[in-house]
C-alpha positions as CSV (number, residue, x, y, z in Angstrom):
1,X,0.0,0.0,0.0
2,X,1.4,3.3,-1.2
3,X,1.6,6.0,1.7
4,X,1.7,9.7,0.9
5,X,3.2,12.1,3.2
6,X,2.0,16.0,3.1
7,X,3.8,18.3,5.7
8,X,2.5,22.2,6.0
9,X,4.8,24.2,8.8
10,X,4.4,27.2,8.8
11,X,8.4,28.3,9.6
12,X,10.5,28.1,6.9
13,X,13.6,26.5,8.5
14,X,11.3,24.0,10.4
15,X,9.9,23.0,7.3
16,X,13.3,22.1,5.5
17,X,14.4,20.3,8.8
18,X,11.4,18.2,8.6
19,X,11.7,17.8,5.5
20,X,15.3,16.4,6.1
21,X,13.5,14.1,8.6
22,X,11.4,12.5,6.0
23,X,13.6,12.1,3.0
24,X,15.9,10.4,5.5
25,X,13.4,7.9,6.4
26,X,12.0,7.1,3.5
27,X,16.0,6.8,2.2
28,X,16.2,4.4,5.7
29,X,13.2,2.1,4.3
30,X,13.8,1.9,0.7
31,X,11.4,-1.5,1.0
32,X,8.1,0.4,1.6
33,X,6.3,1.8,-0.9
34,X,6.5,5.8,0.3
35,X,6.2,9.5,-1.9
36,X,6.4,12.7,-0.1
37,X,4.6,14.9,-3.1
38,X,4.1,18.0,-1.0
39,X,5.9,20.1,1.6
40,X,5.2,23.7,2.1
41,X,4.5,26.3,4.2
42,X,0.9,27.5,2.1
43,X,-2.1,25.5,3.4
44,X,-3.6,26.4,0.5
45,X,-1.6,23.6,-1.5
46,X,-2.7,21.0,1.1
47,X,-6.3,22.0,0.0
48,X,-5.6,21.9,-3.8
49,X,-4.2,18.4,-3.1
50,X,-7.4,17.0,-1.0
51,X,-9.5,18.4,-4.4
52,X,-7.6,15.2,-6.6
53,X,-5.8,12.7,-3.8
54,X,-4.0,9.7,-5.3
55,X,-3.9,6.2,-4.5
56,X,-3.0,5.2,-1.5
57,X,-3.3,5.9,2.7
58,X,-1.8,9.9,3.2
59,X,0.3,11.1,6.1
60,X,-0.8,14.4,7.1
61,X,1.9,16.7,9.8
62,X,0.4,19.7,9.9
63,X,0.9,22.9,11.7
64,X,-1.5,24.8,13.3
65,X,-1.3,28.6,13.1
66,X,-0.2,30.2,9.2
67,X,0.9,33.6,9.8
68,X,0.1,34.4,5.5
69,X,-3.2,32.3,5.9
70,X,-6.5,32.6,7.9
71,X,-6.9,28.8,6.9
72,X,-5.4,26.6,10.3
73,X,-4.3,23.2,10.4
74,X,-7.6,22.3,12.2
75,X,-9.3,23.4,9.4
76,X,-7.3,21.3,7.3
77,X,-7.9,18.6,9.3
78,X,-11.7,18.6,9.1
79,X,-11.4,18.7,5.4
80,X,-9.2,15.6,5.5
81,X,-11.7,13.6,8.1
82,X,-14.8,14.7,5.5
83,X,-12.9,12.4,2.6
84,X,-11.1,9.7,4.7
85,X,-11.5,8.2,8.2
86,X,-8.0,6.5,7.9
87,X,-5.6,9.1,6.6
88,X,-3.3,9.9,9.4
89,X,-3.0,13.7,10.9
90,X,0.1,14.6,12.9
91,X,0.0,18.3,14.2
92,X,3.5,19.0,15.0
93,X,2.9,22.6,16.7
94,X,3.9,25.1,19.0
95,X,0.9,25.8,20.9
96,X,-0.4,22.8,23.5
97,X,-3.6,24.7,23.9
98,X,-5.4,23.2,20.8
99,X,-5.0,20.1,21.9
100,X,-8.6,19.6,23.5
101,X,-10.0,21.4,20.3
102,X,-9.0,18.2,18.6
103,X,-10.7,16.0,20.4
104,X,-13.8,18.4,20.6
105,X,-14.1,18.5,16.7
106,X,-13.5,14.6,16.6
107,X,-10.1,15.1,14.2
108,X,-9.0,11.6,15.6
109,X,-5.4,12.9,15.5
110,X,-2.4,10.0,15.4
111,X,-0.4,12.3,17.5
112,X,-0.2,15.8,18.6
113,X,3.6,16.7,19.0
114,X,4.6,20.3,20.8
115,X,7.6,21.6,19.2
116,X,9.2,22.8,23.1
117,X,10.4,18.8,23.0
118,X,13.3,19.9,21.0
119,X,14.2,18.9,17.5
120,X,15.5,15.6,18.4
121,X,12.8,14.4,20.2
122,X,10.2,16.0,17.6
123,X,12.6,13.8,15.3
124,X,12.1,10.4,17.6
125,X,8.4,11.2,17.3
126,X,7.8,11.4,13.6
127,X,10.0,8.4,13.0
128,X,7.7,6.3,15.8
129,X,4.4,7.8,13.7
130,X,5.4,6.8,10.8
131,X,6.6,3.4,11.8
132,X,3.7,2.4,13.7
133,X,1.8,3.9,10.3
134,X,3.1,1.7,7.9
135,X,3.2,-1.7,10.1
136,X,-0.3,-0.9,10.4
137,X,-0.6,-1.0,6.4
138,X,1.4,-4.0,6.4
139,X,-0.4,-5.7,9.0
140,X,-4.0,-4.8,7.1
141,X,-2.2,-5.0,3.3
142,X,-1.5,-8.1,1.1
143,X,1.0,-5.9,-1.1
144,X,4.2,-7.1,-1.5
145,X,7.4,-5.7,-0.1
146,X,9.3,-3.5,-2.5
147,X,13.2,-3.7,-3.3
148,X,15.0,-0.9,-4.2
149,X,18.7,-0.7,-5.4
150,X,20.6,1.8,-7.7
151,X,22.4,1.7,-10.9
152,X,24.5,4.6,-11.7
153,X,21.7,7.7,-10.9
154,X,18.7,5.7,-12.0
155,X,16.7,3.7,-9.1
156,X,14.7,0.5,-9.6
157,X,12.1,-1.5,-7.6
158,X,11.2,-5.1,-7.7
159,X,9.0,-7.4,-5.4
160,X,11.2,-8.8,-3.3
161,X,9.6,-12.2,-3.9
162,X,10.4,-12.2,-7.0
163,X,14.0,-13.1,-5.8
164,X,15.3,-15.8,-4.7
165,X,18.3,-15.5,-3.8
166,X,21.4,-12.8,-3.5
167,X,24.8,-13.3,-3.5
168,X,28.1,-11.6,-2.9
169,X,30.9,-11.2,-5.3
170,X,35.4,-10.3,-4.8
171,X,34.1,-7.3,-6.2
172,X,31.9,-5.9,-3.3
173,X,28.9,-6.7,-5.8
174,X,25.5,-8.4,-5.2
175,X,23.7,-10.1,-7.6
176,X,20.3,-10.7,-7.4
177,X,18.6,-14.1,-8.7
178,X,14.7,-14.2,-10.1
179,X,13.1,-16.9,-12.2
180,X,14.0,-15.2,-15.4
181,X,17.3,-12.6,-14.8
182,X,20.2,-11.6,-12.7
183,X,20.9,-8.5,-11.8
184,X,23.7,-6.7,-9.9
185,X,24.4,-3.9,-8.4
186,X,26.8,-2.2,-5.7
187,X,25.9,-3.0,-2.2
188,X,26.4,-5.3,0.7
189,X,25.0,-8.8,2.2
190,X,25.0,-6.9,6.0
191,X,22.9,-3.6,4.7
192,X,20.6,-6.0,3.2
193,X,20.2,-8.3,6.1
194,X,19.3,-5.0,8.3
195,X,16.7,-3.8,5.8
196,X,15.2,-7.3,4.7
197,X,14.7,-8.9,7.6
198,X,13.1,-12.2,5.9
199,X,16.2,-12.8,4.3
200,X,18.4,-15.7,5.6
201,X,22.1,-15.9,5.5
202,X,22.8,-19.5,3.9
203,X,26.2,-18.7,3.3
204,X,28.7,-16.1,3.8
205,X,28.5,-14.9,0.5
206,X,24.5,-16.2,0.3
207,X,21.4,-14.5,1.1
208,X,18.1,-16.9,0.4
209,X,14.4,-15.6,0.1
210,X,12.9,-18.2,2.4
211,X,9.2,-17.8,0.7
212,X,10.7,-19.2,-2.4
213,X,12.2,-21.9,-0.9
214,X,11.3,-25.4,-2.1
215,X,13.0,-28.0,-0.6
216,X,16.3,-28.7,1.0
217,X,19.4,-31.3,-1.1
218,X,21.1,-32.6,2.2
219,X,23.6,-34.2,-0.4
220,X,24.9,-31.6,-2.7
221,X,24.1,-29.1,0.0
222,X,21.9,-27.0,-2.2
223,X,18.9,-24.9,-2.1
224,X,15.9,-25.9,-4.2
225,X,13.6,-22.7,-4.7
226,X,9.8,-23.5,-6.1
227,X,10.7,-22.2,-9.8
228,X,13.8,-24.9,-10.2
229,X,16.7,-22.5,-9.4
230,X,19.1,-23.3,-6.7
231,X,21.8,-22.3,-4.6
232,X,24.8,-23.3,-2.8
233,X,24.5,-23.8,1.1
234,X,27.1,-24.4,4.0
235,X,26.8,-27.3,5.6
236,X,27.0,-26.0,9.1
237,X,23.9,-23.6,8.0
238,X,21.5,-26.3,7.0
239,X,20.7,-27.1,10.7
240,X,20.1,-23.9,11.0
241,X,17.9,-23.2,7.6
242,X,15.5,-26.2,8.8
243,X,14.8,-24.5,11.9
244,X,14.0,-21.7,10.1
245,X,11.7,-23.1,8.4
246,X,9.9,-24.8,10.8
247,X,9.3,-22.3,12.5
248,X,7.7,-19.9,9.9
């Protein structure tokens, strides 16, 4: 499920430091499916998007008071609950004394963050909204996990089970294995196992895709994945892989 995240702050240098916040997460999670079309300080932009929304659940952190608007970010927010009852609204703000006004016009904030906390807390905060936002979606979604890797300046995505496995080359390379290609690209077996956390280490130069896994060759030590491929595994991992396995 595709999550859209709209910040409105009022204060210009707030507004690129949250912005920082963001693309930094979203850079952090390259396996979720995340855009960040708007950031400004006009509410008015806010409102033009709500007239033509795209696909997917939004992520609203809105401020509260516009010094160039009469429009406020509670106002926002009642447009917002009129057209969805699960888009998510984050007022990240300096006064604490609308906080009972959300309740009172039934904005069903996710959080109401007071910006006195300091920068890094208000940073802590946004991250734990936004992952508690998107386990949600996984939790309620069927969609599969993206995954992301560069070539050169261009960026791809592919499901990650549409691989089965990766593996490591001399030439601090990983190539990627699907039923019908191999890719490669520059990266590491570690960053991978921190961001993928399915993935299981069959070797020290293997990463497997246990949902394509097939069967298990005790004999010639291989990896049989459901489309026929296979791959090389050490034998003091397969103790280890069938445990695995069990007990997913």
């Amino acid at each position: 499920m595709l999550l859209n995240i709209i910040l409105c702050e009022d204060d210009k240098n707030l507004l690129m430091y949250y912005r920082l916040i963001i693309k930094n997460y979203i850079k952090d999670h390259p396996q979720y499916d995340i855009s960040f079309p708007i950031y400004s300080q006009n509410p008015r932009e806010v409102e033009s998007y709500l007239d033509t929304p795209p696909e997917g659940i939004n992520f609203f952190i809105l401020d509260i008071e516009f010094h160039d608007s009469q429009t406020r970010g509670l106002d926002l927010a009642e447009k917002i609950r009129k057209l969805s009852s699960i888009d998510k609204i984050v007022f990240l703000t300096s006064y604490d004394q609308f906080a009972k006004m959300t309740y009172e016009r039934k904005l069903q904030s996710f959080d109401y963050i007071t910006k006195d906390i300091g920068l890094t807390n208000i940073e802590k905060r946004i991250d734990d909204d936004l992952n508690s936002t998107v386990n949600e979606l996984l939790e309620n979604d069927d969609q599969p996990v993206k995954f992301s890797y560069s070539i050169g300046p261009r960026e791809y995505k592919v499901d990650l089970d549409d691989i089965d496995y990766f593996e490591a080359s001399d030439s601090h390379k990983i190539s990627f294995h699907t039923k019908d290609s191999i890719e490669q690209f520059q990266g590491s077996l570690t960053a991978l196992e921190s961001k993928y956390e399915n993935l299981f280490r069959v070797h020290k130069s293997i990463l497997i895709n246990p949902n394509n896994f097939e069967e298990l060759d005790k004999h010639k030590h291989k990896v049989i994945f459901k489309d026929g491929k296979n791959c090389d595994i050490s034998r003091r991992r397969v103790s280890a892989l069938i445990r695995y396995i069990v007990s997913t």
